[in-house]
C-alpha positions in Angstrom: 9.6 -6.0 -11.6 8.8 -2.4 -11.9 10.7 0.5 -10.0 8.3 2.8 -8.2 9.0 5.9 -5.8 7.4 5.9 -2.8 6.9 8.7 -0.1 7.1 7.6 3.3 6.2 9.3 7.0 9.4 9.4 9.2 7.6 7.0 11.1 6.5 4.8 8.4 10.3 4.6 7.3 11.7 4.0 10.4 9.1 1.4 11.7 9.6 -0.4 8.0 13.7 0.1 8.6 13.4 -1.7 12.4 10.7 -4.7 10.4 13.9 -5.1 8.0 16.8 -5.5 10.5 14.2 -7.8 12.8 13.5 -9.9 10.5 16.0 -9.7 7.7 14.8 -9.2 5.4 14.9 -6.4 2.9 12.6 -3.3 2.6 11.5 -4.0 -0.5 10.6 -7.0 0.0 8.2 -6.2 3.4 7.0 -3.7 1.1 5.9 -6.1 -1.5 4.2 -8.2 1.1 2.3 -6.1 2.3 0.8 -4.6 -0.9 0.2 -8.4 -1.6 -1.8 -8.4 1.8 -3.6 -5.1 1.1 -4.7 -6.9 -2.7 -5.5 -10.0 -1.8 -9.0 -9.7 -0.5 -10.1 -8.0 -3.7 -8.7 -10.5 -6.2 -10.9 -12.8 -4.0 -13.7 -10.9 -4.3 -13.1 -10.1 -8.1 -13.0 -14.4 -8.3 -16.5 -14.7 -6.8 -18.0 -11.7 -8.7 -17.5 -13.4 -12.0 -18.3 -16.6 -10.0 -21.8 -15.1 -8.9 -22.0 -13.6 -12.7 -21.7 -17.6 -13.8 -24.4 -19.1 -12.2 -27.2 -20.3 -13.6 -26.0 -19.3 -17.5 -27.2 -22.4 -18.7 -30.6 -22.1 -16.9 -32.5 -21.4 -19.9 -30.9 -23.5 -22.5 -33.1 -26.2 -23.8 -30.6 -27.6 -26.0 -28.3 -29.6 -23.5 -28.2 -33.3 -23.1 -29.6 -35.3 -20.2 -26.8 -35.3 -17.7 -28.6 -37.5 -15.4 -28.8 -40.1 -18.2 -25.4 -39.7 -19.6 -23.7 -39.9 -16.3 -25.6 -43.7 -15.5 -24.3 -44.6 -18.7 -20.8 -43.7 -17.6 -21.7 -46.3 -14.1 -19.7 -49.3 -14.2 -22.8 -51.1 -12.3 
């Protein structure tokens, strides 16, 4: 983990202080939660970016197999 300073509203400090005794748990660790939360939505959205970026790559190619014909092959009909 990495040590960082943080500046914090009175407010912010005492709502975060009253979270920690509620729930106990530690300040840090609400902390960390809820820069996970803040995060999250991006790393999804960094996911379906390179997704989107995927598609259709092999379009183009005409030097693939036939996948229909190699997947009967692989039929145990």
């Amino acid at each position: 983990m990495v040590r960082m300073q943080v500046d914090l509203t009175e407010e912010e400090r005492s709502g975060l202080l009253a979270l920690a005794e509620a729930s106990g748990r530690t300040q840090s660790a609400l902390i960390r939660e809820a820069i996970d939360n803040l995060i999250a939505p991006y790393d999804g959205a960094r996911r379906l970016a390179a997704l989107d970026n995927a598609a259709g790559i092999w379009k183009d190619r005409n030097d693939l197999p036939d996948f229909a014909a190699a997947r009967h092959s692989w039929d145990r009909n």
